[in-house]
Structure formats: structure tokens, C-alpha cells
C-alpha positions, 0 to 999 in steps of 0.5 A: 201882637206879633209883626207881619213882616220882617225888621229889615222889610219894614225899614226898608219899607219905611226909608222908600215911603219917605223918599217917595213921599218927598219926591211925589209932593215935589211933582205933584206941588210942581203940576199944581202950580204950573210950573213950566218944566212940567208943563211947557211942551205940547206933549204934556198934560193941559189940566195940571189940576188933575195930574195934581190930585193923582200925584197927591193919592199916590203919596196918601196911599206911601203914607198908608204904607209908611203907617203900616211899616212904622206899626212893624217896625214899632212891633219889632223894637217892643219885642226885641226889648222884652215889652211884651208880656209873655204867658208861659 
């Protein structure tokens, strides 16, 4: 199987999934709890819960893209390292 992107676009990939992961659990863990930085001001949102849940789909959908760019990257160190059988 060959990759669908490039070595460098799939670790770049891999680095901002994680990063987004970390920062978006932190938020989303901070609306569920209620924390006051996040909802202390009458300008914020009044169902945390909510919020919560949109956070928590948007860091399922960087773990799918985290998914997809490992597989890549896996793909590109298999065939950089000869394990790919090639029929001549």
C-alpha cells in the first residue's frame, strides 16, 4: 500500500493533532466542570454541558486525523526501510 501524502505532511499532521488534542481536552474538561474563567462572565455560555460535548467531538474528529497521519507515517517508514515486498 502506498502513502497518500507526503512523510513531512503526516508528521506535521501528527504533531498538531496531538497539540490540539492536549489544549481541546484541557477547554472542553474546563466547560464541563464549570470552571469560572470559562464561565464567569455574562457573555459566556450558560450550559457548559453543552459546550463540553462540541469540544469533546472536535478532539474525536483530531484523534481520527491523528489515525489517519500515524497509518502514513507508518506507511512511509515501512517503505523507506525495504519492508515492502516489491514484485519485479
Amino acid at each position: 500500500m502506498k502513502p497518500l501524502v507526503s512523510a513531512f505532511n503526516a508528521w506535521t499532521c501528527i504533531v498538531i493533532s496531538l497539540f490540539a488534542i492536549v489544549i481541546l481536552s484541557v477547554i472542553g474538561s474546563m466547560f464541563a466542570n464549570g470552571h469560572h474563567s470559562m464561565m464567569g462572565s455574562t457573555d459566556d455560555p450558560t450550559d457548559g454541558g453543552k459546550v463540553a460535548t462540541a469540544v469533546f467531538g472536535a478532539v474525536a474528529v483530531y484523534g481520527a486525523f491523528l489515525l489517519f497521519c500515524g497509518s502514513q507515517a507508518f506507511l512511509h517508514r515501512r517503505q523507506t526501510s525495504g519492508g515492502e515486498i516489491a514484485l519485479r
